[in-house]
GUVO-290508 format. One record per residue (C-alpha): residue in one letter; z, y, x. Coordinates in steps of 0.5 Angstrom, whole numbers, plus 500, padded with zeros to 3 digits. Example, Ala and Ser with C-alpha at 12.3 -4.5 7.8 and 13.67 -1.06 7.14 Angstrom:
REM GUVO-290508
a516491525;s514498527;
REM end
This chain:
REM GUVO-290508
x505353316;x500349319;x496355322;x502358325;x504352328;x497352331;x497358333;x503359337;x501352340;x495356343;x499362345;x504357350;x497353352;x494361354;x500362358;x500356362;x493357363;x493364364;x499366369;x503370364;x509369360;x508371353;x514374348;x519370345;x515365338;x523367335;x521374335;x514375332;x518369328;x525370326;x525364321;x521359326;x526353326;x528346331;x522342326;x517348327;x518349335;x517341335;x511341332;x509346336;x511343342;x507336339;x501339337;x500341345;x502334348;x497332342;x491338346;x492334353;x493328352;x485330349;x485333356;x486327360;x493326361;x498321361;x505321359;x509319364;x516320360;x520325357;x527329359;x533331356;x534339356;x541343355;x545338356;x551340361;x555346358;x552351365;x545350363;x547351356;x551358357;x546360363;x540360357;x546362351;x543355346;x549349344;x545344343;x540339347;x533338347;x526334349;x519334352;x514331354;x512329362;x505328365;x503324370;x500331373;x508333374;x511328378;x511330386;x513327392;x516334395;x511339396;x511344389;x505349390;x509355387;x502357384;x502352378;x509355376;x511361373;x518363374;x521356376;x529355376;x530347379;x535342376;x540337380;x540330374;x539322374;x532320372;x533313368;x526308369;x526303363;x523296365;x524296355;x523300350;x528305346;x526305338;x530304332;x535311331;x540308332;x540306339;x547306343;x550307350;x549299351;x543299348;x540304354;x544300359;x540293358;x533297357;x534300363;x531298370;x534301375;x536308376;x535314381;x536321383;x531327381;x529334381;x526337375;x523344376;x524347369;x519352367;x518357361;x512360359;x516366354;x517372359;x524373362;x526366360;x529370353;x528364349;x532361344;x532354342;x527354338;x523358344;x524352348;x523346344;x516349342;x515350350;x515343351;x523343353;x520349359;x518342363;x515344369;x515338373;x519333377;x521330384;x524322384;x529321389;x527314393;x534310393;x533305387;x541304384;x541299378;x546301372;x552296373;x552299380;x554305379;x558309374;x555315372;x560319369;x563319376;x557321380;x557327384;x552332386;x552338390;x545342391;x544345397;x538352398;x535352404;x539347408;x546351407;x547354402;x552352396;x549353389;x550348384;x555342383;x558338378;x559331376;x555326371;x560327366;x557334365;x551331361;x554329355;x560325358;x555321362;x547321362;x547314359;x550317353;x544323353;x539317354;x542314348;x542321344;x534323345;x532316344;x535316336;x532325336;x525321338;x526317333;x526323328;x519324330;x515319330;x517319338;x519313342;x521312350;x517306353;x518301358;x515303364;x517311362;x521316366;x527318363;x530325365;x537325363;x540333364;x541337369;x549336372;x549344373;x546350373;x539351375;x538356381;x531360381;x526357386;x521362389;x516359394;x518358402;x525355398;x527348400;x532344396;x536338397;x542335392;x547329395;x549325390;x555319391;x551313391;x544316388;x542318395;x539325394;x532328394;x529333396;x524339394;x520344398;x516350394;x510352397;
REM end
């Protein structure tokens, strides 16, 4: 077991490095589990964190009942995010694959988040402030044919990630009401949804990866970037593309592929 979670660790780097997506792990592997795909997915976090990087948080996949049809999964999922993939509005396409971007609300944490048992509240009082985000999802498995197991493994198909600027604090807002419309190219409609898309509210996600986390030895720390989950489906981006989401009372945020 241990050689092959080694080995498929190796085959999604490759990808990354090299440009080109690789077949489904689900396929060479029918019997690969969620446990195996996220020793999978910790075995190259362990591999570049060896490299140099930095964790700067964690995100929250398949939360919304779009992303979950677009990709044919029912349950969420997480993975890691670098330093390295935060921008601030130009993303170089190259360092992609084939991207699709997400429309969500990014939780900064001023406490920790550990125990297991982690409640709505208990994100609430660990929460610093909260803002509007992109993450530009990304798979390393040709097609985006994945399976749950096939994205736990690929880091949650992390791709990198935009901040929106306007700090909101929690008791501010209620992101359960929040509404978001994605624009493409300045004009056109291609995404919208509420809050309560994300498991009823992102709050409620948060809580829910802090206690999967914790199952793996994995905690959400003071100072980490939380992406909650997209609040529709996510559009194929493609260089020369230039997207903006409006949220009530986040503000919004911008991204332009280059």
């Amino acid at each position: 077991m241990e050689e092959k979670i080694k080995k498929f660790a190796d085959d999604l780097f490759q990808a990354q490095e090299a440009g080109i997506p690789i077949l489904p792990l689900t396929q060479a592997d029918p019997t690969l589990s969620v446990s195996d795909a996220y020793a999978i997915q910790l075995e190259n976090v362990k591999r570049q964190l060896s490299l140099g990087q930095i964790v700067s948080g964690k995100k929250i996949g398949l939360t919304s009942e779009g992303i979950q049809k677009q990709l044919g999964v029912n349950e969420p999922d997480y993975g890691h995010l670098f330093e390295s993939m935060e921008y601030l509005l130009e993303v170089p396409i190259d360092r992609l694959l084939q991207p699709k971007i997400e429309a969500e609300v990014a939780f900064i944490l001023k406490n920790d988040l550990e125990g297991g048992e982690v409640t709505p509240e208990d994100v609430v009082r660990a929460t610093d402030y909260v803002v509007c985000a992109f993450e530009i999802v990304d798979s390393r498995v040709a097609d985006w044919k994945i399976k749950l197991p096939d994205t736990i493994a690929d880091n949650a198909s992390s791709g990198c990630y935009v901040l929106g600027k306007k700090k909101v604090l929690l008791n501010q807002v209620d992101l359960s009401a929040v509404k978001m419309e994605l624009y493409k190219n300045g004009e056109e409609l291609v995404g919208e949804g509420t809050g309560a898309a994300v498991l009823g509210n992102p709050i409620h996600s948060v809580a829910w990866l802090a206690n999967c986390l914790w199952n793996y030895g994995v905690t959400l720390k003071k100072g980490e970037v939380i992406l909650s989950g997209a609040f529709s489906a996510a559009p194929e981006a493609k260089r020369g593309d230039v997207f903006e989401a409006h949220f009530s009372t986040l503000g919004s945020v911008k991204a332009s592929f280059i």
